[in-house]
One Martini backbone bead per residue (centre of mass of N, CA, C, O) as a GRO file, in nm:
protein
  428
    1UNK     BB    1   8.898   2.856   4.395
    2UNK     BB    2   8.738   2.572   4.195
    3UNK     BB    3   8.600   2.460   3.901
    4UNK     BB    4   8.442   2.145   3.832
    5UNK     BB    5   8.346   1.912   3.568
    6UNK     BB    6   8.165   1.630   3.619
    7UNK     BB    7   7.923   1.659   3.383
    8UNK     BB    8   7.782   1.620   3.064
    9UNK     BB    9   7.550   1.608   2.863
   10UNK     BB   10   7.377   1.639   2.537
   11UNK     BB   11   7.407   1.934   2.628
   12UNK     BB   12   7.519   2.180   2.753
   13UNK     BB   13   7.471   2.077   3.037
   14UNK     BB   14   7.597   2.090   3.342
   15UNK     BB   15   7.797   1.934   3.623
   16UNK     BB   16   7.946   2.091   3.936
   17UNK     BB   17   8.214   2.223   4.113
   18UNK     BB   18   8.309   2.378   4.428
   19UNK     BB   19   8.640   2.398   4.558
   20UNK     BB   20   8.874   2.499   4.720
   21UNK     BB   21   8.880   2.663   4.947
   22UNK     BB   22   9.043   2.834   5.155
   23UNK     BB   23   8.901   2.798   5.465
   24UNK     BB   24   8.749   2.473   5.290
   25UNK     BB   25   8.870   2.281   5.140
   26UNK     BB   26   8.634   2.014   5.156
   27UNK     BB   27   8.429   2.162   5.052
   28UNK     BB   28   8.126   2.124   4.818
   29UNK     BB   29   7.948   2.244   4.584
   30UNK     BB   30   7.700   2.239   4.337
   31UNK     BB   31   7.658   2.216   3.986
   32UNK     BB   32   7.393   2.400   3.953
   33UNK     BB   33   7.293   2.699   4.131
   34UNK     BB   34   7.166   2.886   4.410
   35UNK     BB   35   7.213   3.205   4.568
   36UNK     BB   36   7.190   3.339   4.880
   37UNK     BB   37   7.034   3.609   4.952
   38UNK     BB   38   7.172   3.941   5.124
   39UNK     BB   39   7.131   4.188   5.430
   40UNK     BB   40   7.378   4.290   5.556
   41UNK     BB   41   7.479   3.960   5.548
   42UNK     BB   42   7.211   3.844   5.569
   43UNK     BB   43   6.984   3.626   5.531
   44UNK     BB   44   6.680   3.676   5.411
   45UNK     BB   45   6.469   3.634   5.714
   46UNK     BB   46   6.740   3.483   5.854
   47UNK     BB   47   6.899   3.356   6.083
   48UNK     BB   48   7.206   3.139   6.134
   49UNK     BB   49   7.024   2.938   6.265
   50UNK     BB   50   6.811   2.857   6.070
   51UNK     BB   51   6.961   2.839   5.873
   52UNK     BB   52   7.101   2.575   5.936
   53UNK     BB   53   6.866   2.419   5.900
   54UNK     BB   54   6.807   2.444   5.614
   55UNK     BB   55   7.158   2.462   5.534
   56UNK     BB   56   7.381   2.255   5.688
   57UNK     BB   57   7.538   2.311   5.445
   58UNK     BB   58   7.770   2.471   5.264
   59UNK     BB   59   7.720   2.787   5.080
   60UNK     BB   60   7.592   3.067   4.901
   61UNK     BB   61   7.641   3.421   4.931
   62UNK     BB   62   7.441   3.688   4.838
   63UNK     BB   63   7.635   4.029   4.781
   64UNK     BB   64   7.499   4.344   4.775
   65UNK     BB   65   7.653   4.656   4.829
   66UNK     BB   66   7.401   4.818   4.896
   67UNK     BB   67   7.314   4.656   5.155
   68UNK     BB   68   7.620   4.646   5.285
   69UNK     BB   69   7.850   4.918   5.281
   70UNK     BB   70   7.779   5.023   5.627
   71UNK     BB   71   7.992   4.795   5.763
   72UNK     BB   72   8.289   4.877   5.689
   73UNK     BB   73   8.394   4.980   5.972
   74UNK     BB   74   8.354   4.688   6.110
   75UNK     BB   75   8.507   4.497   5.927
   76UNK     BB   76   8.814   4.670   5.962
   77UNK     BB   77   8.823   4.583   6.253
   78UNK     BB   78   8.803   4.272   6.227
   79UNK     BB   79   8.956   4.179   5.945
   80UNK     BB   80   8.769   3.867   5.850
   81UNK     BB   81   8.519   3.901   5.723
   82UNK     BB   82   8.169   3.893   5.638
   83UNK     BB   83   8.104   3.594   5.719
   84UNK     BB   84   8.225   3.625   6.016
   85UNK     BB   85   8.064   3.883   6.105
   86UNK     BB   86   7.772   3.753   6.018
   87UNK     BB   87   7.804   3.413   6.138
   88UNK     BB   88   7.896   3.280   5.831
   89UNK     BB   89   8.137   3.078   5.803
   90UNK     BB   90   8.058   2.817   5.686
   91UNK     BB   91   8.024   2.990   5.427
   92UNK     BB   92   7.990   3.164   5.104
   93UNK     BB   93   8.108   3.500   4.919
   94UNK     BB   94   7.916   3.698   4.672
   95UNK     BB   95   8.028   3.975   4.540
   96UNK     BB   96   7.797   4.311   4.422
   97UNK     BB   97   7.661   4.546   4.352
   98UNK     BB   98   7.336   4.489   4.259
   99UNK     BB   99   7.029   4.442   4.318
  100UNK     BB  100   6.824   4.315   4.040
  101UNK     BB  101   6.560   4.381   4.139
  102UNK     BB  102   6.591   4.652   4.178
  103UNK     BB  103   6.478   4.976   4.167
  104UNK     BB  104   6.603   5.242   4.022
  105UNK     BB  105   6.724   5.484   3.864
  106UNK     BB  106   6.846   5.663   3.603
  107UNK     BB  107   7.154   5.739   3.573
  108UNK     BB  108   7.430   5.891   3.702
  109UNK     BB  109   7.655   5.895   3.525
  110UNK     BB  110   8.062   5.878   3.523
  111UNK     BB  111   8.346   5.840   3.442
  112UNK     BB  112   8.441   5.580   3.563
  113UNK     BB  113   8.146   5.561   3.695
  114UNK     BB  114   7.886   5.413   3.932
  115UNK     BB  115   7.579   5.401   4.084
  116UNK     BB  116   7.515   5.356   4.457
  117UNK     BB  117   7.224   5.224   4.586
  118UNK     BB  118   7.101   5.314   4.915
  119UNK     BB  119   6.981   5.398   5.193
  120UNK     BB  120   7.143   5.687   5.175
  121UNK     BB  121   7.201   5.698   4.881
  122UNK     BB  122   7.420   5.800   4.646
  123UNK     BB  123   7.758   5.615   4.547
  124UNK     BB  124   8.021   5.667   4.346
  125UNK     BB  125   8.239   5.471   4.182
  126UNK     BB  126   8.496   5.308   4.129
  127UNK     BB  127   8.720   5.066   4.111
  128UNK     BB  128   8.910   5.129   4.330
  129UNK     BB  129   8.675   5.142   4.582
  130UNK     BB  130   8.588   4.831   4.509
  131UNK     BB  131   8.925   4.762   4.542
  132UNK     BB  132   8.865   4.837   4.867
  133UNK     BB  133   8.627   4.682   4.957
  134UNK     BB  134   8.717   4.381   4.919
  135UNK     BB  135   8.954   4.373   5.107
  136UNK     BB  136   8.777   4.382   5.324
  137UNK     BB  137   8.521   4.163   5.238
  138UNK     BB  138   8.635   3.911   5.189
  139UNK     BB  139   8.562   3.725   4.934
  140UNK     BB  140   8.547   3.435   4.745
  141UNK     BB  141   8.336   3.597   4.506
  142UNK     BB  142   8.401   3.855   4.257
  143UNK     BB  143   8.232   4.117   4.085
  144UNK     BB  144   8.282   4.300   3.912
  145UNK     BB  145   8.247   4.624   3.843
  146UNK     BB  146   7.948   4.733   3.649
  147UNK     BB  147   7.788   4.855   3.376
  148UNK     BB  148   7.423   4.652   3.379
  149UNK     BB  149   7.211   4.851   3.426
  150UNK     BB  150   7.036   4.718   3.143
  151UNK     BB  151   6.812   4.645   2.869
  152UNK     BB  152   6.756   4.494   2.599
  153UNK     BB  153   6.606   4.782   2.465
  154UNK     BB  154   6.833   4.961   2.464
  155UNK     BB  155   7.052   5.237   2.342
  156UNK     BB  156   7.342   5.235   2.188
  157UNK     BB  157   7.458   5.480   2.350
  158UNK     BB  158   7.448   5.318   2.613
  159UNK     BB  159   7.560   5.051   2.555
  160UNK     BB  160   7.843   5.162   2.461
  161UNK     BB  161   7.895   5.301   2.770
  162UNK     BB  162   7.882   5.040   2.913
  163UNK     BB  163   8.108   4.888   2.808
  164UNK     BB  164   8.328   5.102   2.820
  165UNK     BB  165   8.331   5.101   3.135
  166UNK     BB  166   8.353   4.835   3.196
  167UNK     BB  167   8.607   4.773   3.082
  168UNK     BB  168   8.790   5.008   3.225
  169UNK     BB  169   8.756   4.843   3.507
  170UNK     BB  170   8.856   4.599   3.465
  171UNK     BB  171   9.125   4.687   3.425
  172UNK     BB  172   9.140   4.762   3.759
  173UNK     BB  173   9.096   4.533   3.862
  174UNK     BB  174   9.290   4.311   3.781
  175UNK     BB  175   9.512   4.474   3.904
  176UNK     BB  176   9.461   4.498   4.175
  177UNK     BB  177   9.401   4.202   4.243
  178UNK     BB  178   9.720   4.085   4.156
  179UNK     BB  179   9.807   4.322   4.369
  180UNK     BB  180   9.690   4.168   4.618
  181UNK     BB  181   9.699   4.014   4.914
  182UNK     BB  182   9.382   3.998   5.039
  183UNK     BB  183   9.305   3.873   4.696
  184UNK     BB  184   9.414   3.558   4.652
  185UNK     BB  185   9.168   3.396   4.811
  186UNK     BB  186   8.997   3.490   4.549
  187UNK     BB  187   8.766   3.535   4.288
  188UNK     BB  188   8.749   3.685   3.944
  189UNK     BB  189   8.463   3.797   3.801
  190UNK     BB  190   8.348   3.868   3.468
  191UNK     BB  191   8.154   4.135   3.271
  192UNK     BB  192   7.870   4.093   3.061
  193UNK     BB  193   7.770   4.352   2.843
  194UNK     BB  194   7.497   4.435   2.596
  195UNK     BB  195   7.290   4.192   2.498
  196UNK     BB  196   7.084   4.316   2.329
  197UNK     BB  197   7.362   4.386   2.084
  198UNK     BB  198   7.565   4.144   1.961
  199UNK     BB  199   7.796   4.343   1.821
  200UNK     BB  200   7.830   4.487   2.118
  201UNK     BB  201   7.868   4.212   2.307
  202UNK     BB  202   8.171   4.125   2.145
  203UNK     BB  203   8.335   4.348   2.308
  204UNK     BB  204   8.280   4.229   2.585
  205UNK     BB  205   8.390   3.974   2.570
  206UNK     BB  206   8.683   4.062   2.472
  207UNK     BB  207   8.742   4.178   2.744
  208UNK     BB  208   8.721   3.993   2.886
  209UNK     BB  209   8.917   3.715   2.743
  210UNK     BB  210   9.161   3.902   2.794
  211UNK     BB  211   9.140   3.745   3.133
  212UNK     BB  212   9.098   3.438   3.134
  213UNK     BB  213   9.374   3.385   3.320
  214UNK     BB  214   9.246   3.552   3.601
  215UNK     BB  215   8.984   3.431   3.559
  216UNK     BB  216   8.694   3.232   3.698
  217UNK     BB  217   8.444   3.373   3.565
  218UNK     BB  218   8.131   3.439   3.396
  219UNK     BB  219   7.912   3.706   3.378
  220UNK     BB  220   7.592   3.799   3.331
  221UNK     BB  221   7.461   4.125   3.189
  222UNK     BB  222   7.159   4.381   3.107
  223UNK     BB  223   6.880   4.215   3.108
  224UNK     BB  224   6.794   4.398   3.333
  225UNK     BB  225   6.674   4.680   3.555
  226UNK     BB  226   6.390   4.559   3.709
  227UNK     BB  227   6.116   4.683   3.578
  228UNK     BB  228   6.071   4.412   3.443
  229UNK     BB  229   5.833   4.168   3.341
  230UNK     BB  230   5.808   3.870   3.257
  231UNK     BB  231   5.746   3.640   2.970
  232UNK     BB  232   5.733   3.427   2.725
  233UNK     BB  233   5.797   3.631   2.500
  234UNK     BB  234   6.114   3.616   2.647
  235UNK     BB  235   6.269   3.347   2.582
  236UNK     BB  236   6.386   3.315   2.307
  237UNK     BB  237   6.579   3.575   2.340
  238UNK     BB  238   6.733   3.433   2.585
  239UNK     BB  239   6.828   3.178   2.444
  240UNK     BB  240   6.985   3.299   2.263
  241UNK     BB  241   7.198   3.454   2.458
  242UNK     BB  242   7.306   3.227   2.634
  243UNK     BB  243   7.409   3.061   2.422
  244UNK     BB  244   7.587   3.254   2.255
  245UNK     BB  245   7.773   3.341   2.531
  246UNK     BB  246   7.828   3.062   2.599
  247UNK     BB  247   8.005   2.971   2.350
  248UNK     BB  248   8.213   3.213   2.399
  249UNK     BB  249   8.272   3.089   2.657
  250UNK     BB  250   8.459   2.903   2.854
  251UNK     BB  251   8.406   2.626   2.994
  252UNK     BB  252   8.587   2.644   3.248
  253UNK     BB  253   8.441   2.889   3.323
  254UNK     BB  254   8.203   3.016   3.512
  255UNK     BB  255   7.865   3.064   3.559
  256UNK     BB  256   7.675   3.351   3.535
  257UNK     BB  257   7.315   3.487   3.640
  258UNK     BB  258   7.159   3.780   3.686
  259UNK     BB  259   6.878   3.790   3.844
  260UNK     BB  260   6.540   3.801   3.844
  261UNK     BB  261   6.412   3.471   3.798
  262UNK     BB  262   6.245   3.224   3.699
  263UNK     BB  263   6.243   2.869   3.598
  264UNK     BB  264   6.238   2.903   3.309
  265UNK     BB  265   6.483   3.059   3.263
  266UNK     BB  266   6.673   2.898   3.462
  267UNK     BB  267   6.667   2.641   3.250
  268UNK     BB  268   6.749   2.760   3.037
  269UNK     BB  269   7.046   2.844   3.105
  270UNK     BB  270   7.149   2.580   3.167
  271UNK     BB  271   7.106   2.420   2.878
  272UNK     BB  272   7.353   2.677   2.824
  273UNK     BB  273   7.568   2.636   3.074
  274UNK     BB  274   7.449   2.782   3.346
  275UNK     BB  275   7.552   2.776   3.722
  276UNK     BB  276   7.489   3.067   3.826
  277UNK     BB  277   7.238   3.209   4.072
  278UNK     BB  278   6.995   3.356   4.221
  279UNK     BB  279   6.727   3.379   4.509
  280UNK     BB  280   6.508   3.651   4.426
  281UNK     BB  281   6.254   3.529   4.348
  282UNK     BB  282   6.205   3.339   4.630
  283UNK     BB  283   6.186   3.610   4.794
  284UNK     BB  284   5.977   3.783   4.640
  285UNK     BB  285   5.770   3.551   4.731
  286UNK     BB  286   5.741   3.603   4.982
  287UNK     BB  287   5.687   3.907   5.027
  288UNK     BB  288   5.404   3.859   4.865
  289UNK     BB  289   5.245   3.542   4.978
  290UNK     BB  290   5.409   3.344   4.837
  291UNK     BB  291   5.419   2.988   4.708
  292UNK     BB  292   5.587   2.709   4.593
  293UNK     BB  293   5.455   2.441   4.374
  294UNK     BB  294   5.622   2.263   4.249
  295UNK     BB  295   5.653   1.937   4.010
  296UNK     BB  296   5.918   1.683   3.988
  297UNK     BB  297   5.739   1.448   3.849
  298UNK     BB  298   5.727   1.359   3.521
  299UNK     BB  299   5.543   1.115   3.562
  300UNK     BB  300   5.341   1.350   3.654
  301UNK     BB  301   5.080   1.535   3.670
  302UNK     BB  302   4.975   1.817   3.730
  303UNK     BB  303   4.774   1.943   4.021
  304UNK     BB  304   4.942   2.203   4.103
  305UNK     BB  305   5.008   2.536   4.134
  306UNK     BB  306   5.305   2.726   4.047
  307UNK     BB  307   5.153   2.895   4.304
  308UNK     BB  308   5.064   3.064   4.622
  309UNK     BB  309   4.833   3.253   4.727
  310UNK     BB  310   4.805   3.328   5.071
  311UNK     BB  311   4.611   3.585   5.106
  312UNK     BB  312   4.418   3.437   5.036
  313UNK     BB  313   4.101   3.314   5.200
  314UNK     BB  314   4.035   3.041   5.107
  315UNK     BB  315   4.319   2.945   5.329
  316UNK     BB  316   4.167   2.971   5.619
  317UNK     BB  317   4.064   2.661   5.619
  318UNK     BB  318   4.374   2.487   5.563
  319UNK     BB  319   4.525   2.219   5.762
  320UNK     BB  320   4.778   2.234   5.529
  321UNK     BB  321   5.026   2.210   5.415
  322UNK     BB  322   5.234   2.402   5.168
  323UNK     BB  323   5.326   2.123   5.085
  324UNK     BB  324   5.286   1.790   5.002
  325UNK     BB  325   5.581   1.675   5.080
  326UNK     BB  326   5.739   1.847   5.207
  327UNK     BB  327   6.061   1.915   5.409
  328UNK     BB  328   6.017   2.170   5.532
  329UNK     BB  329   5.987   2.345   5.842
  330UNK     BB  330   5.705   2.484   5.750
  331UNK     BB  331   5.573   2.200   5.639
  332UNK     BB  332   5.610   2.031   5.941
  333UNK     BB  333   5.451   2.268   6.135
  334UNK     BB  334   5.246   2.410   5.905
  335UNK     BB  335   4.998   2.599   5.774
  336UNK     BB  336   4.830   2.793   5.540
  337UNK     BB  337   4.631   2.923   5.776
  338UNK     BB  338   4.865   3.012   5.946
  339UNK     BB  339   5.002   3.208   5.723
  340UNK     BB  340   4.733   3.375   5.660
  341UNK     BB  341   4.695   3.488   5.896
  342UNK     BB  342   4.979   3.635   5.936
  343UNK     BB  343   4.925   3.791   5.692
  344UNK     BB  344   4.685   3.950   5.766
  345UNK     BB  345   4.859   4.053   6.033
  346UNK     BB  346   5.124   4.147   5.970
  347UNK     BB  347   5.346   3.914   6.034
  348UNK     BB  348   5.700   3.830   6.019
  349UNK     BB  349   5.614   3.496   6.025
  350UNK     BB  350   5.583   3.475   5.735
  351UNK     BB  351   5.846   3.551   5.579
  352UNK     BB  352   5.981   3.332   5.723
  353UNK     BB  353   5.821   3.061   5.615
  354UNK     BB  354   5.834   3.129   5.313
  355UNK     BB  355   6.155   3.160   5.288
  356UNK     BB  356   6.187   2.851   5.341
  357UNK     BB  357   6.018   2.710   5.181
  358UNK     BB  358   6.139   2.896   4.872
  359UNK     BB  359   6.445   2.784   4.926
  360UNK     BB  360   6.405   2.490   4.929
  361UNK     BB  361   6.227   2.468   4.675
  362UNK     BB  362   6.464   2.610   4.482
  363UNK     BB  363   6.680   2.376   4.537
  364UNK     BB  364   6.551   2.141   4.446
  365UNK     BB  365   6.528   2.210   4.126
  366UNK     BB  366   6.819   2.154   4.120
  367UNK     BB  367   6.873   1.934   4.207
  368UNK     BB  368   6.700   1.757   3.971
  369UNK     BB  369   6.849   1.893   3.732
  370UNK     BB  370   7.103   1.728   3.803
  371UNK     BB  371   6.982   1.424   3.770
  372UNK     BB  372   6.892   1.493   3.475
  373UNK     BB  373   7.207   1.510   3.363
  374UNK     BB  374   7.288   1.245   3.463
  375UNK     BB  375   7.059   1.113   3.291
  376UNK     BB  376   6.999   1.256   3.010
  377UNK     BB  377   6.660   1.427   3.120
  378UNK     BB  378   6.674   1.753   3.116
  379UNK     BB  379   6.462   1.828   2.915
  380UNK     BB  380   6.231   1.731   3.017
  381UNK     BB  381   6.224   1.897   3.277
  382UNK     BB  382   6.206   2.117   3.170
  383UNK     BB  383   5.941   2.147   3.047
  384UNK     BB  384   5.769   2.048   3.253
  385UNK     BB  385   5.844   2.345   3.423
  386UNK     BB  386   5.749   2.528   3.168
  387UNK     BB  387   5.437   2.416   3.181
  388UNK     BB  388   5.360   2.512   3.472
  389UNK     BB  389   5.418   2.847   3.372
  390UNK     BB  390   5.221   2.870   3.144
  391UNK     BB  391   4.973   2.801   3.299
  392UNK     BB  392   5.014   3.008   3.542
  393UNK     BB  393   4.938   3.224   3.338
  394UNK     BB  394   4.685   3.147   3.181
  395UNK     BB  395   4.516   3.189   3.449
  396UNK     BB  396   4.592   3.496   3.486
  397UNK     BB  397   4.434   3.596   3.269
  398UNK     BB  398   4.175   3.485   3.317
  399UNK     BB  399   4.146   3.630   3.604
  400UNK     BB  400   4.181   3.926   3.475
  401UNK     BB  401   3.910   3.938   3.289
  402UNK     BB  402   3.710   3.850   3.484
  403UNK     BB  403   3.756   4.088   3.688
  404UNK     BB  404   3.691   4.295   3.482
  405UNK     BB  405   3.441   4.235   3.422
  406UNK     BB  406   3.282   4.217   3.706
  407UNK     BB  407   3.392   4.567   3.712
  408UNK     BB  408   3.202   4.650   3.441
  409UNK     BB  409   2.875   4.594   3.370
  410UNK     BB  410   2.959   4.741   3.044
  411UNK     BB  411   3.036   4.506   2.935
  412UNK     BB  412   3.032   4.299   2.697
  413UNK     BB  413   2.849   4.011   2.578
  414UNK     BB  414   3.142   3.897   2.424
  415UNK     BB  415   3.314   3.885   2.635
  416UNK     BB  416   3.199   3.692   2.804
  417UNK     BB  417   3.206   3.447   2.634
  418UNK     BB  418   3.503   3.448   2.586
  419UNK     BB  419   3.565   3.374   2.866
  420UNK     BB  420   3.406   3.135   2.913
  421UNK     BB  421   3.532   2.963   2.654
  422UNK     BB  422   3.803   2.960   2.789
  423UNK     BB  423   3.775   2.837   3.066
  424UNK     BB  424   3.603   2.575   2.940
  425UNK     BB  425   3.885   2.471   2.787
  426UNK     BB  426   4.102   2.468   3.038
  427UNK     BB  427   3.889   2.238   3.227
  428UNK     BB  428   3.936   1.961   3.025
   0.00000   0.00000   0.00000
């Protein structure tokens, strides 16, 4: 695989191209863009017929080995790698050790081991285990195996410890991929963590960059455990890290940040030059019943909410799509009120129709971002869309101060002043 970036705005964001890909040597990815999350091999709760329609072009699908290593025997029986056996040969797999949406426990290291957990419980792994799983799995991209599930604020002896253990895997990963035959056409990704203390982060860094003539692109982990829910007085401190750690790597090697983000976080980190996210966010939100329904056309104001939670009653009589103009399956098919069915009845069918709208709206941000970078007017863009996300956050405190009042009947009659005075101020 090879990564070339075909432009550049006026400031860090690129778009580029992923091709030469060893299977399907005419493919073509564009870049920046999100990789489609997977369970089990296949892309979560999408057959590979219904996948075909929703992407009928080559994508990347992301392999978290916590859902995936129970394959293995599968795997080495057919011996042509993951891809093949998942029925998904059309497509292109990028694996990594967890899905950082999920939450773990938390410790349980031991020297040069991380532990993997699993739907069977905890599996201590070593770099050489992990670059022993890599060749079963024939991926076309592999995230080095790192300790990266710490949090901004995790502390410095952690921290130390992550980076210590990381740097060390690192160099059995490098040593074992030069030198294996069956991942000579995969691409190795270097990752950095420790992000949260700067100069312990530089240390990463240099570990990672020791090996950059052998690694195709640069992960970025540490940034969260999976734990905490984002707010946007943490936008300004990842948009530092994001920057910060862009500028320490080369531009020729792609660029990756692992994590269940929203669009504001994923719109800055493009901004600092980063190519490659997961699609776990717009999973995330298939599975509680929300639907995305961003605005994309910088020239209106919003007039829908930024995103539908659709188990509300309110959309139970809605004969409309979940998103008018949207061009997805779900949208050209079904109804509001027929989600809600479905979510109300707890039907399979609610996650399936829910998963294709947001996985196409969420490809749709980036295809927009793409041409905004093109056409050098990116910032209006992330701007649009991170006020979109402002404003949805905003709504969300109003909605449940009211419900706290209204579940309270002693609470001050100033709180309730309060609230009304803010509702009236943000509806005019």
């Amino acid at each position: 695989m090879r990564f070339i970036i075909k432009n550049s705005s006026t400031g860090c964001e690129r778009v580029g191209i992923l091709t030469e890909f060893f299977k399907k040597t005419s493919a073509v990815i564009e870049t920046p863009t999100a990789v489609l999350l997977t369970q089990g091999g296949s892309v979560v709760h999408l057959t590979a017929e219904v996948l075909s329609k929703v992407f009928p072009k080559p994508h990347l699908l992301w392999v978290p080995l916590s859902n995936s290593i129970h394959l293995e025997h599968g795997l080495k029986a057919q011996g042509e790698g993951l891809a093949k056996f998942a029925g998904l040969q059309d497509h292109f797999t990028c694996v990594t050790l967890q899905n950082m949406n999920e939450i773990t426990p938390s410790g349980h290291f031991e020297n040069d081991k991380v532990p993997l957990w699993t739907k069977h419980g905890k599996k201590m792994l070593t770099a050489d285990r992990y670059m022993d799983l890599m060749e079963v799995f024939k991926p076309d991209i592999i995230l080095a195996i790192a300790d990266g599930r710490t949090s901004l604020v995790e502390g410095s002896k952690r921290i130390l410890k992550s980076i210590e253990r990381t740097g060390n895997m690192l160099h059995v990963c490098v040593k074992r991929y030069k030198e294996s035959k069956e991942l000579q056409n995969s691409c190795l990704i270097g990752v950095v963590v420790g992000t949260g203390i700067p100069k312990k982060c530089d240390i990463s860094i240099e570990n990672v960059l020791n090996y950059k003539d052998v690694l195709g692109g640069v992960a970025l982990s540490g940034l969260t455990d999976g734990s905490e829910e984002f707010s946007m007085d943490q936008l300004q401190p990842l948009a530092e890290i994001f920057q910060r750690i862009g500028d320490a790597i080369p531009k020729e090697l792609l660029h990756i940040v692992e994590g269940c983000w929203n669009p504001a976080v994923i719109l800055t980190a493009v901004e600092c030059g980063w190519d490659l996210f997961d699609n776990s966010y717009a999973v995330k939100l298939a599975n509680l019943g929300h639907a995305l329904t961003l605005n994309f056309d910088v020239t209106k104001d919003n007039v829908n909410p930024y995103l539908l939670d659709l188990n509300d009653e309110c959309y139970k009589d809605e004969f409309v799509p979940i998103l008018c103009g949207c061009e997805c399956l779900s949208c050209k098919k079904h109804t509001r009120a027929y989600v809600r069915h479905l979510l109300n009845t707890r039907e399979m069918l609610a996650s399936v129709l829910l998963t294709i709208h947001n996985l196409h709206h969420f490809d749709q941000m980036f295809y927009h971002a793409r041409r905004h970078i093109n056409s050098n007017t990116f910032v209006v863009y992330k701007k649009h869309i991170i006020k979109q996300y402002e404003l949805y956050e905003k709504l969300q405190v109003k909605s449940d101060s009211i419900e706290t009042v209204n579940q309270n009947p002693h609470v001050k009659k100033s709180r309730m002043n309060e609230v009304s005075d803010y509702t009236n101020s943000n509806s005019t």
